[in-house]
VONUDO-36134 format. One record per residue (C-alpha): x, z, y; residue number from 1. Coordinates in nm, 4 decimals, padded with zeros to 6 digits. Last residue first. Layout:
BEGIN
[[X; Z; Y]; NUM] ...
//
This chain:
BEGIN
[[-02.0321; 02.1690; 03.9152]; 400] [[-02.2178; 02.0743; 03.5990]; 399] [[-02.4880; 01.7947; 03.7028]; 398] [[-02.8056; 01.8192; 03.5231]; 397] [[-02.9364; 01.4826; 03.5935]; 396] [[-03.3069; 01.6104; 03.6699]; 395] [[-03.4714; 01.3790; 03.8682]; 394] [[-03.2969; 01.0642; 03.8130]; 393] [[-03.1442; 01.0981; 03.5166]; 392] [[-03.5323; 01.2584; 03.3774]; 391] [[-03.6492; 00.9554; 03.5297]; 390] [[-03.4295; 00.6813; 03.2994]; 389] [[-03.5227; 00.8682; 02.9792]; 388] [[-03.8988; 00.9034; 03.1025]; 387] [[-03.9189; 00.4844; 03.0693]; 386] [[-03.8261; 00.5509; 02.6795]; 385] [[-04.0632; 00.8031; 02.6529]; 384] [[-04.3135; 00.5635; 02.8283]; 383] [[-04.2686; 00.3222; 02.5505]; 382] [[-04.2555; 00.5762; 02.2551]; 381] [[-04.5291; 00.7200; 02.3551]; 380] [[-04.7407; 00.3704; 02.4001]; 379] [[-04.9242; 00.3549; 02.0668]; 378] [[-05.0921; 00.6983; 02.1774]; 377] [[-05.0374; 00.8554; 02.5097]; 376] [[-05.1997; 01.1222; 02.4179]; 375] [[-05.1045; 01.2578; 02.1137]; 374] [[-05.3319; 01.4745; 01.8926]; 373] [[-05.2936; 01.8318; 01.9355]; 372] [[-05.2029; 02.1414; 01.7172]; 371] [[-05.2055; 02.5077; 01.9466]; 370] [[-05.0470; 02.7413; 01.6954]; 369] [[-05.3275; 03.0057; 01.6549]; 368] [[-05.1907; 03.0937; 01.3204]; 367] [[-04.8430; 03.1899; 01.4415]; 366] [[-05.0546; 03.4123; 01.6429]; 365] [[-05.1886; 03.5889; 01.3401]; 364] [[-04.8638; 03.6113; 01.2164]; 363] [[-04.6672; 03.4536; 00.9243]; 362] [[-04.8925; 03.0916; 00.9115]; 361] [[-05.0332; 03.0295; 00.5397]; 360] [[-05.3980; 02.9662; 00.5721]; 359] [[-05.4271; 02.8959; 00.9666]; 358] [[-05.1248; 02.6723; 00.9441]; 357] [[-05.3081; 02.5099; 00.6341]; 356] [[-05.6257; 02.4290; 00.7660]; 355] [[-05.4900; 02.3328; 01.1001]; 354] [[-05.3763; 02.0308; 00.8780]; 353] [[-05.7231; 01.9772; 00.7034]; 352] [[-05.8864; 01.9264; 01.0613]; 351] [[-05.5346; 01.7277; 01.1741]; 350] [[-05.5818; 01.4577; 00.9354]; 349] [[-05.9496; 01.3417; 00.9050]; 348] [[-05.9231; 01.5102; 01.2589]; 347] [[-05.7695; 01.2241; 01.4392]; 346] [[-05.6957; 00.9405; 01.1851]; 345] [[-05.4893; 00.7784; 01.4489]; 344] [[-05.2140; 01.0634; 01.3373]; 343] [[-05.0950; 00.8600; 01.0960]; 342] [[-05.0041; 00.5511; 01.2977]; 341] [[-04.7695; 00.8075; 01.5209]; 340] [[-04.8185; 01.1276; 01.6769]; 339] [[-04.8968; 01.4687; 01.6303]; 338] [[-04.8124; 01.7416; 01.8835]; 337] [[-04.7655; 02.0740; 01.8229]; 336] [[-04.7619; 02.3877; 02.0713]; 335] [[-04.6418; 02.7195; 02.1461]; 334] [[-04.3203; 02.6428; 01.9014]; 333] [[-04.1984; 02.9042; 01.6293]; 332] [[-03.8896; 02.7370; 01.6151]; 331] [[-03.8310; 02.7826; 01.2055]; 330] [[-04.1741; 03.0013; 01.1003]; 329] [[-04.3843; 02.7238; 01.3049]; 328] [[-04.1685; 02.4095; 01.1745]; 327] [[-04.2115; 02.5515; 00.8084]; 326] [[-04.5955; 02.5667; 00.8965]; 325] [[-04.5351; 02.1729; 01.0010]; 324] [[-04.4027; 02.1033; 00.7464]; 323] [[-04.6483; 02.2441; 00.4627]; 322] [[-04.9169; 02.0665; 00.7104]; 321] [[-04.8162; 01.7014; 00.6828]; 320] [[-04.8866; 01.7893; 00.2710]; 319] [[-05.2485; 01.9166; 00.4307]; 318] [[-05.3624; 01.6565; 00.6154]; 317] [[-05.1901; 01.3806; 00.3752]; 316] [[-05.4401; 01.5695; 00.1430]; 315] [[-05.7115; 01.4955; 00.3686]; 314] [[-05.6263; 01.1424; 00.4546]; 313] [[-05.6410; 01.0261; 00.0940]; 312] [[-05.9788; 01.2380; -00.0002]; 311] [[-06.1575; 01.0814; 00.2613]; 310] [[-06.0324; 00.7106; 00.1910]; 309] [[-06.1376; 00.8265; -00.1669]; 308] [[-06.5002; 00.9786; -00.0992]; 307] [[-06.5645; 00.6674; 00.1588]; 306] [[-06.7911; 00.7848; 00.4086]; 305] [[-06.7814; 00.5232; 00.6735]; 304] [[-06.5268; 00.6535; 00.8678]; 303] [[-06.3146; 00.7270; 00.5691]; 302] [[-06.3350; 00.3615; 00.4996]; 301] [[-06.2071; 00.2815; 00.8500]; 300] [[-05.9168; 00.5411; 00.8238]; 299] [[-05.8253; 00.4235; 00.5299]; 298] [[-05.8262; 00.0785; 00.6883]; 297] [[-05.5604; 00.1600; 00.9405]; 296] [[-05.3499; 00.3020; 00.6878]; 295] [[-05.3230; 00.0141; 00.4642]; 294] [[-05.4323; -00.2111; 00.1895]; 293] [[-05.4383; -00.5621; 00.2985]; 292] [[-05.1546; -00.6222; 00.0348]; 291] [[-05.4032; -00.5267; -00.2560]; 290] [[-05.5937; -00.8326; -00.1797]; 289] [[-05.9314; -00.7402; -00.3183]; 288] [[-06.0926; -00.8997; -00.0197]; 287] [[-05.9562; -00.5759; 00.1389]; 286] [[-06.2828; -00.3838; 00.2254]; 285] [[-06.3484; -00.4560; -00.1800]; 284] [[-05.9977; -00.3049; -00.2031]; 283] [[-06.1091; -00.0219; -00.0431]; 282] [[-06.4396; 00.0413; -00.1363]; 281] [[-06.3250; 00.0272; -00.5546]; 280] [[-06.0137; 00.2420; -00.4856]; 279] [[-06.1713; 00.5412; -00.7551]; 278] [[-05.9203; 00.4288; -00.9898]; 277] [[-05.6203; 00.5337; -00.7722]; 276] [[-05.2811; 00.4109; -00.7449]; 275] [[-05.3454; 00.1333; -00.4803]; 274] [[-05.5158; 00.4233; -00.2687]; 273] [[-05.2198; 00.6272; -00.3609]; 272] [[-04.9108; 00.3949; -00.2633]; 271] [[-05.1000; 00.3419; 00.0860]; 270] [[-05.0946; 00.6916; 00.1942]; 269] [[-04.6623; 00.6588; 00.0484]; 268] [[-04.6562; 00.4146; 00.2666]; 267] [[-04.7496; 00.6230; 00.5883]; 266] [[-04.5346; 00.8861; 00.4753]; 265] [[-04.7274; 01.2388; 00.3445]; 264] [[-04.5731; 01.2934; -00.0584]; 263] [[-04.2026; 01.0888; 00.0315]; 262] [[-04.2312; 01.1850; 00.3319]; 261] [[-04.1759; 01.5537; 00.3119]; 260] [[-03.8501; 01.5018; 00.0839]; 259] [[-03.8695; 01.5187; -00.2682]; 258] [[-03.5471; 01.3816; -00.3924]; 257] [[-03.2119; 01.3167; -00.2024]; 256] [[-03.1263; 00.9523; -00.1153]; 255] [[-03.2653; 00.8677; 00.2302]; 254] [[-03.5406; 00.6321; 00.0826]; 253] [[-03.6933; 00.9390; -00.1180]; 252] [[-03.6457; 00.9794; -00.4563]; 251] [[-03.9672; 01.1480; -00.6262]; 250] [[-04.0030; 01.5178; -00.6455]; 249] [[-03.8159; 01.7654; -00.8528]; 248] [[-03.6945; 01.9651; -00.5542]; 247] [[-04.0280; 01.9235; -00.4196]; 246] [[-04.0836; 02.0240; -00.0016]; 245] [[-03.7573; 01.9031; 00.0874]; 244] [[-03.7088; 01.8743; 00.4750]; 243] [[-03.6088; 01.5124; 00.4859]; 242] [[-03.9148; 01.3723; 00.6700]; 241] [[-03.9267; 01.7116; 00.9342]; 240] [[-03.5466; 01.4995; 01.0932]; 239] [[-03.6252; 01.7306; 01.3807]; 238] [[-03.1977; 01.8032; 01.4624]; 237] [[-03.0241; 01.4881; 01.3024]; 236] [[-02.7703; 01.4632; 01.6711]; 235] [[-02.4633; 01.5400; 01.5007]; 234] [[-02.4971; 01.9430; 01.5991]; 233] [[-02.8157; 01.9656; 01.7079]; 232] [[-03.0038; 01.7314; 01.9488]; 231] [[-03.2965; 01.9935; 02.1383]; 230] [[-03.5011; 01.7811; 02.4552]; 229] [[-03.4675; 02.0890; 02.7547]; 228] [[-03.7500; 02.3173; 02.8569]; 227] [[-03.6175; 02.6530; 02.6582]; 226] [[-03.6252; 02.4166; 02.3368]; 225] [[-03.8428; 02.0905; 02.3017]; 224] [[-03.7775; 01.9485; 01.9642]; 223] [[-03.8759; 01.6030; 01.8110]; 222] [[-04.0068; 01.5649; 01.5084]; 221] [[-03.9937; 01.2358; 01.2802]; 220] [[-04.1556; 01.1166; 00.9601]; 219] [[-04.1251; 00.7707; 00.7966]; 218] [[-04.3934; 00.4976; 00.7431]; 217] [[-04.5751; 00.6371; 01.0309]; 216] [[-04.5750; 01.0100; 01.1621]; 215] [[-04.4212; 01.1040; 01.4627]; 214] [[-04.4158; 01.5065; 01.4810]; 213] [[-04.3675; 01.6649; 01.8846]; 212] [[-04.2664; 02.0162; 01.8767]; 211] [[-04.2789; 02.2220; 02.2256]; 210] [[-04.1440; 02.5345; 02.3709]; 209] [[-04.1590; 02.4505; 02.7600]; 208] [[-04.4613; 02.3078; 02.7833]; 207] [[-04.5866; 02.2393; 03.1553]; 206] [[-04.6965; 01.9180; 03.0095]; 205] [[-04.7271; 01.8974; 02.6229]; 204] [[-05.0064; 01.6661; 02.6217]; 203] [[-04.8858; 01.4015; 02.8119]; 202] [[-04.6985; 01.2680; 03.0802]; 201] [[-04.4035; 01.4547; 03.1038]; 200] [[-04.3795; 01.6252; 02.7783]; 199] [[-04.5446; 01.3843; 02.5828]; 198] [[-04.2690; 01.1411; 02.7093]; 197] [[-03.9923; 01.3785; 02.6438]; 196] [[-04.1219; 01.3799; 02.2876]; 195] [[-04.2122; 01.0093; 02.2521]; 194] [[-03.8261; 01.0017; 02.3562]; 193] [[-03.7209; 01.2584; 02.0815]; 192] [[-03.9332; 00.9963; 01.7888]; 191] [[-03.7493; 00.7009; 01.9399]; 190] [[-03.4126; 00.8064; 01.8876]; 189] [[-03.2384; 00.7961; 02.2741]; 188] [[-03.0828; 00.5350; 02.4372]; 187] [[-03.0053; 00.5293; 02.8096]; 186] [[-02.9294; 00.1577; 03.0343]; 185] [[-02.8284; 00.1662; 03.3796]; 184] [[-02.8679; -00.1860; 03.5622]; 183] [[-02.5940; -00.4790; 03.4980]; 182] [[-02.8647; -00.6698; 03.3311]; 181] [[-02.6043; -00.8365; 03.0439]; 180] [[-02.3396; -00.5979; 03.0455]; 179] [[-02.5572; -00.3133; 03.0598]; 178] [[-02.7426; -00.4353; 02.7608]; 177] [[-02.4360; -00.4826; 02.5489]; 176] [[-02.2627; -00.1741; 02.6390]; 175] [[-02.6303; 00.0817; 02.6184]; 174] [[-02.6990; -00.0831; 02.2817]; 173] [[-02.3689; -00.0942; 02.1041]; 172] [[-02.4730; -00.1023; 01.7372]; 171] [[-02.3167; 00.1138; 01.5201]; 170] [[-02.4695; 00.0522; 01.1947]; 169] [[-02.7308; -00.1613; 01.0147]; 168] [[-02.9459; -00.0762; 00.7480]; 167] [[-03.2448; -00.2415; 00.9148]; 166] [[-03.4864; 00.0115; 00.8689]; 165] [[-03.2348; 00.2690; 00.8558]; 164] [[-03.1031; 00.2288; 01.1710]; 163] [[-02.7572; 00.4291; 01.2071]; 162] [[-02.5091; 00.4735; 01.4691]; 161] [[-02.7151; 00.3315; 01.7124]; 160] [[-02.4970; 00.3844; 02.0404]; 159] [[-02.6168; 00.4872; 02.3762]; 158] [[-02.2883; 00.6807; 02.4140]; 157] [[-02.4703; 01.0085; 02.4900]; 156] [[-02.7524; 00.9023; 02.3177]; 155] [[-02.5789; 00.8780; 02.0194]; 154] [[-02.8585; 00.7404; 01.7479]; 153] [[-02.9816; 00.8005; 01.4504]; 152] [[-03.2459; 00.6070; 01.3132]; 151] [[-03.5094; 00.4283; 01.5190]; 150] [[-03.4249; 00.3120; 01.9030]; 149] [[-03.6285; 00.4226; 02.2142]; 148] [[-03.4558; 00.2319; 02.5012]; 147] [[-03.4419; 00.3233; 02.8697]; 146] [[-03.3585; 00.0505; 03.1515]; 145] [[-03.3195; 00.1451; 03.4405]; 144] [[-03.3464; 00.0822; 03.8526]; 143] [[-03.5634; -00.1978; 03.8146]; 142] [[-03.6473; -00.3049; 04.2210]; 141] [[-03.3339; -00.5192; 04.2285]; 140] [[-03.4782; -00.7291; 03.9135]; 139] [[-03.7555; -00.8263; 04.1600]; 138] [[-04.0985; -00.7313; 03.9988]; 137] [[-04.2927; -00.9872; 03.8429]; 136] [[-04.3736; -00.7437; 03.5835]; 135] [[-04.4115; -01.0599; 03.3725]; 134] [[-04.0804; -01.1923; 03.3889]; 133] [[-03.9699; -00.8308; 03.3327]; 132] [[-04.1931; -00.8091; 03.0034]; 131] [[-03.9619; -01.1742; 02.9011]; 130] [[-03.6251; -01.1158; 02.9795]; 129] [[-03.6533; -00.7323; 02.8282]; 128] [[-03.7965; -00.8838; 02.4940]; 127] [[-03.5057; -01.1721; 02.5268]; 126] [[-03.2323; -00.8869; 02.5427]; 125] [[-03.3874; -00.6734; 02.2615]; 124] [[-03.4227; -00.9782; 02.0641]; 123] [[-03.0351; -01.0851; 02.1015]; 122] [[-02.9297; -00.7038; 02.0085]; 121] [[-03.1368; -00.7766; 01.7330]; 120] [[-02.9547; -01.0852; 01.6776]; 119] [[-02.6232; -01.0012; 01.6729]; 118] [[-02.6619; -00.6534; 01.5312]; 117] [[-02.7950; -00.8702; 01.2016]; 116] [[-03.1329; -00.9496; 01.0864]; 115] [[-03.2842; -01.0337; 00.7833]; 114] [[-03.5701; -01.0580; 00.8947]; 113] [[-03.7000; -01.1850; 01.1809]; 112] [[-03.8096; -00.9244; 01.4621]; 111] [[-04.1555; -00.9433; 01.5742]; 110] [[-04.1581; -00.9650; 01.9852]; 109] [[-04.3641; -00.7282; 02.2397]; 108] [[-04.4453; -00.7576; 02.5905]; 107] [[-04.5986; -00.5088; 02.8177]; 106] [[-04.6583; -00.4907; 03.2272]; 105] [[-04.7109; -00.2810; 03.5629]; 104] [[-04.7347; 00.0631; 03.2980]; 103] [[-04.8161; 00.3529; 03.5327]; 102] [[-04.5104; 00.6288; 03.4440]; 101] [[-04.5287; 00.7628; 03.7731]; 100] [[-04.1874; 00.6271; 03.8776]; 99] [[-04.3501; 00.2228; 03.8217]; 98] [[-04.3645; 00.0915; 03.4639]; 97] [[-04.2379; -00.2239; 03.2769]; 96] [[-04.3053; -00.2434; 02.9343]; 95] [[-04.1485; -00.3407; 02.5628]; 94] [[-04.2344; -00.3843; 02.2109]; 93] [[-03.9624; -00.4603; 01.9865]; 92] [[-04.1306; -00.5201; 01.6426]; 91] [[-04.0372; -00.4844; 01.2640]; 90] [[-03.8608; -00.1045; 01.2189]; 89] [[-03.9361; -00.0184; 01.5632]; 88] [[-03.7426; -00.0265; 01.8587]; 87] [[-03.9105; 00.0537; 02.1953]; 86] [[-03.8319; -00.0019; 02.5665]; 85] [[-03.8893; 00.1204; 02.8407]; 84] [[-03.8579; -00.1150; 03.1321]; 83] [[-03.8282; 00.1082; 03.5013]; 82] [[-03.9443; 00.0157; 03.8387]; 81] [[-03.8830; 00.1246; 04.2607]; 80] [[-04.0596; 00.0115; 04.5337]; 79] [[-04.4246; 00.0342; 04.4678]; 78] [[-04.4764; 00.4081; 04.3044]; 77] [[-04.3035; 00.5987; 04.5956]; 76] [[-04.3203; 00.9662; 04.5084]; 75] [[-04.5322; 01.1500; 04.7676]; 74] [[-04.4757; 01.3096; 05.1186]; 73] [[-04.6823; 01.4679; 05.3499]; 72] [[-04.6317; 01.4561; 05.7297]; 71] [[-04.7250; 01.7926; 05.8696]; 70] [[-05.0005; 01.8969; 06.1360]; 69] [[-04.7662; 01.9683; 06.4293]; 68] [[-04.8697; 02.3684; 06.4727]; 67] [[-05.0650; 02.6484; 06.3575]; 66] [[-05.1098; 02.5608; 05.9780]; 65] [[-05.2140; 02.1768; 06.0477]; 64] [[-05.3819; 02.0281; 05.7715]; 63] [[-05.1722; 01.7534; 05.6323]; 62] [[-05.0968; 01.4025; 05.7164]; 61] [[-05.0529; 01.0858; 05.4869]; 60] [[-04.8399; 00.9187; 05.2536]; 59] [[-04.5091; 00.9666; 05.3926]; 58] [[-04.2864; 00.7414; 05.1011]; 57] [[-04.0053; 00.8379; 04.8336]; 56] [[-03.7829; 00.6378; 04.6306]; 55] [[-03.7221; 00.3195; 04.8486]; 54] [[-03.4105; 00.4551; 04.9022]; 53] [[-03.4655; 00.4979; 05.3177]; 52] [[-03.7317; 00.7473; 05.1739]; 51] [[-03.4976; 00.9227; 04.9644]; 50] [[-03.2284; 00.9571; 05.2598]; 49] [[-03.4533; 01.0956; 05.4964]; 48] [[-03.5950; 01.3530; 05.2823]; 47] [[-03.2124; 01.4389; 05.1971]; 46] [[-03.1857; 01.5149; 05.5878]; 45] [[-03.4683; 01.6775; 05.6373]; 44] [[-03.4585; 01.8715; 05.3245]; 43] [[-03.1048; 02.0098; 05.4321]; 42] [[-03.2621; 02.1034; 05.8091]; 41] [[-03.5039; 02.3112; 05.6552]; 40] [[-03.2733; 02.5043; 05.4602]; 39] [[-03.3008; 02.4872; 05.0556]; 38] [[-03.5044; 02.7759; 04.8957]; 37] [[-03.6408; 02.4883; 04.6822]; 36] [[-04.0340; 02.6162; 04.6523]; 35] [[-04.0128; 02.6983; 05.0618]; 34] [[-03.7911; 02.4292; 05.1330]; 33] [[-04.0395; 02.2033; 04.9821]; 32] [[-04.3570; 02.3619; 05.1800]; 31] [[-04.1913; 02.3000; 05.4978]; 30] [[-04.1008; 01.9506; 05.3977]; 29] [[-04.4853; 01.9057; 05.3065]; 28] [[-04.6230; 01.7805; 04.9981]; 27] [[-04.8524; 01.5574; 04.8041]; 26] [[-04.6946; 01.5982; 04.6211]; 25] [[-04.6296; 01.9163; 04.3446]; 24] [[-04.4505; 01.7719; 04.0671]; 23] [[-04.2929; 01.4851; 04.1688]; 22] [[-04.2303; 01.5633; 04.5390]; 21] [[-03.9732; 01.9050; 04.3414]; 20] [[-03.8677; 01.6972; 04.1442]; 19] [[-03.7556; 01.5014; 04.4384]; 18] [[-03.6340; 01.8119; 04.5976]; 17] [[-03.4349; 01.8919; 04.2701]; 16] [[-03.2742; 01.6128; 04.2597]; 15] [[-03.1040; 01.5576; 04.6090]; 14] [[-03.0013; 01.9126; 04.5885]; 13] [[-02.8545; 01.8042; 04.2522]; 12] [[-02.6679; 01.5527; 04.4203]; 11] [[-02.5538; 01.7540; 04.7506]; 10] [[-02.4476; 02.0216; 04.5254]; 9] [[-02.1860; 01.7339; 04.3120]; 8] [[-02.1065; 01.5911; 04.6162]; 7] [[-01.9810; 01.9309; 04.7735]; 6] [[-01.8547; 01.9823; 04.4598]; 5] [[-01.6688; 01.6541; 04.4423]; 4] [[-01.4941; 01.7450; 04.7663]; 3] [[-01.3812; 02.0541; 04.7014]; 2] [[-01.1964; 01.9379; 04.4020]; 1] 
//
C-alpha cells in the first residue's frame, strides 16, 4: 500500500512538472519548483528522468538572476509522436503529430459501404499503417494512438457502443488496435475530442467553462466543466441535436420528433435549397444536378450574393442559435465554440446566431457570451484525438 503511493505521488509529480514545461517553457528548474512547490532536488531528479525519456530537452540558457545562468528546458517535439485519428460517418482521416500538436503527416481512406465491425476495424488499421508510413517516424517513437469515433462511445473501455452512421454496435476499438500496434490506444466521441482539442490548442485555451458545438450532418456539443471534459451519466452528456426544439416537428434519425437537427443539420440546409422555388442560382451552380447541392456551395452562392443561399444560412444561424441560448441558461459557459462543415460559413452563420443569444439571453452577461469560430478547422477532430493521448500523459489524474 505504501508502496503504490509512493509510486502513485512520484507519477503525478512526474506529471505535473511536465505540464508544468508545457505550459510555461521555456523554463528553468528553479522556476518549476517555484510554480510546483516541489523541492529542488525532486525536480532534479524527475527532470533527469524526462529528458533520458526522450520527452523533454535543455534548449538553451537563461539570464542569469545572480548566479549560474540556468539551463532552460522545453518539451521535446523530435523524439516522441502521436496518430490521431478520426471516424467519420464515410472517411477515416488520420495524422501523425509531434507533443506540440504540429501535424508530421495525414492520410485519409473512404469507407465502403456496407460495412461491418470487421472491416472498419480493418480500415482503421490500414489508415494507421499507411499516415505512419508516411510520418516516417520509427513505430518506437509513437507513444499513442487516440481515436475520435462518432456515436456513443465508452471511453473508458475504448468501446463504440453505438455508431449511428453505420448502425453498428460495440465495436472493440481500443482491444483490436492495441493488439495489433501494441502502443496505448484512447477513444473518445469525436465531437468531446474536437473539444479537448480546442481547449488545448485552440480557441478555448485557458478556458475553463467551455462549450464546443460540431455541426455537420448531425449536431454535437462537447462540455468543458470546472477544467475537466463533462460525460454524464451513460456518457450522452452534449448530445445539443436531440434537444427538442418542436414537439410536433419532423422525425428525426434518432427516433423522437423535432429535435435541433432535424430544422439546423447539415442535410436538412440541403433539404431546403432543393425545396425552394427561389433555388434557380443554385442548381444552375450545380449543372442542375440536384445531387451537387450542398453546404459548401451555399456558402459559395451566399458569397456571391445569392438572396436564397443567404436566406438558407441565416435561418440555420438562428435555429443553431435556440440551442445554443438553451446551452447558455443550462451551463452558462464563458465561451462557445462552433465547429464543423456548418460553421465554414463564418458569419453568414454565427452573425445571425449572436443575433439570437443577444435577443433572448437571461442576463445581460448571458448576452455577452463570447461565440467563436473554430480554429483548428477540418483538423479538430484530428488533433483532439492526438490531445487524448497527451492529456494521459500530462495530466493522468491518478487517485492515490
Amino acid at each position: 500500500m505504501q508502496t503504490g503511493s509512493f509510486q502513485g505521488m512520484k507519477l503525478l509529480n512526474k506529471s505535473t512538472i511536465l505540464n508544468t514545461i508545457r505550459l510555461h517553457s521555456p523554463i528553468s528548474r528553479a522556476e518549476i519548483a517555484k510554480k510546483t512547490k516541489l523541492t529542488p532536488a525532486t525536480v532534479t531528479n524527475i527532470v533527469t528522468e524526462l529528458i533520458n525519456e526522450n520527452l523533454v530537452c535543455e534548449s538553451k540558457v537563461g539570464t542569469s538572476q545572480g548566479g549560474r545562468k540556468p539551463i532552460l528546458l522545453t518539451i521535446n517535439n523530435r523524439d516522441s509522436f502521436i496518430v490521431g485519428v478520426d471516424v467519420g460517418g464515410h472517411t477515416v482521416r488520420a495524422v501523425v503529430t509531434n507533443l506540440s500538436a504540429t501535424i508530421q503527416a495525414r492520410d485519409e481512406i473512404t469507407l465502403p459501404s456496407p460495412l461491418t465491425k470487421d472491416e472498419l476495424l480493418k480500415q482503421i488499421v490500414l489508415v494507421i499503417q499507411a499516415v505512419m508510413t508516411k510520418s516516417k517516424i520509427n513505430k518506437d517513437k509513437i507513444i499513442g494512438i487516440g481515436i475520435g469515433m462518432h456515436g456513443v462511445v465508452d471511453h473508458l473501455e475504448g468501446i463504440a457502443i453505438f455508431a449511428p452512421n453505420f448502425q453498428l454496435r460495440q465495436i472493440p476499438i481500443k482491444k483490436h488496435l492495441e493488439a495489433q500496434f501494441q502502443i496505448p490506444v484512447y477513444v473518445e466521441n469525436d465531437v468531446r475530442a474536437f473539444t479537448l482539442g480546442e481547449t488545448w490548442f485552440g480557441n478555448g485555451k485557458g478556458i475553463d467553462n467551455l462549450i464546443c458545438i460540431n455541426i455537420g450532418v448531425g449536431i454535437g456539443a462537447g462540455i468543458i466543466l470546472n477544467d475537466q471534459l463533462f460525460h454524464g451519466q451513460n456518457g450522452i452528456a452534449g448530445e445539443i441535436g436531440h434537444v427538442i426544439v418542436d414537439i410536433n416537428g419532423r422525425k428525426c434519425s434518432c427516433g423522437s420528433y423535432g429535435c435541433l437537427q432535424t430544422i439546423a443539420g447539415g442535410e436538412v440546409l440541403r433539404e431546403r435549397a432543393l425545396e425552394s422555388e427561389q433555388n434557380q442560382e443554385l442548381l444552375k451552380k450545380a449543372h442542375n444536378d440536384p445531387n451537387a447541392i450542398n453546404g459548401a456551395l451555399i456558402y459559395q452562392c451566399a458569397k456571391e450574393g445569392d438572396p436564397l443561399s443567404l436566406q438558407l444560412l441565416a435561418d440555420t444561424g438562428r435555429y443553431i442559435g435556440v440551442g445554443v441560448i438553451n446551452l447558455i441558461h443550462l451551463i452558462n459557459p464563458t465561451r462557445i465554440i462552433i465547429g464543423g462543415g456548418v460553421a465554414k460559413a463564418g458569419d453568414y452563420v454565427l452573425a445571425p446566431l449572436r443575433e439570437v443569444v443577444k435577443e433572448r439571453a437571461l442576463t445581460a452577461q448571458a448576452r455577452e457570451t463570447e461565440i467563436l469560430q473554430s480554429k483548428l478547422g477540418d483538423d479538430g477532430t484530428m488533433i483532439g484525438a492526438a490531445t487524448l493521448v497527451l492529456k494521459h500523459l500530462f495530466n493522468p489524474h491518478i487517485t492515490l
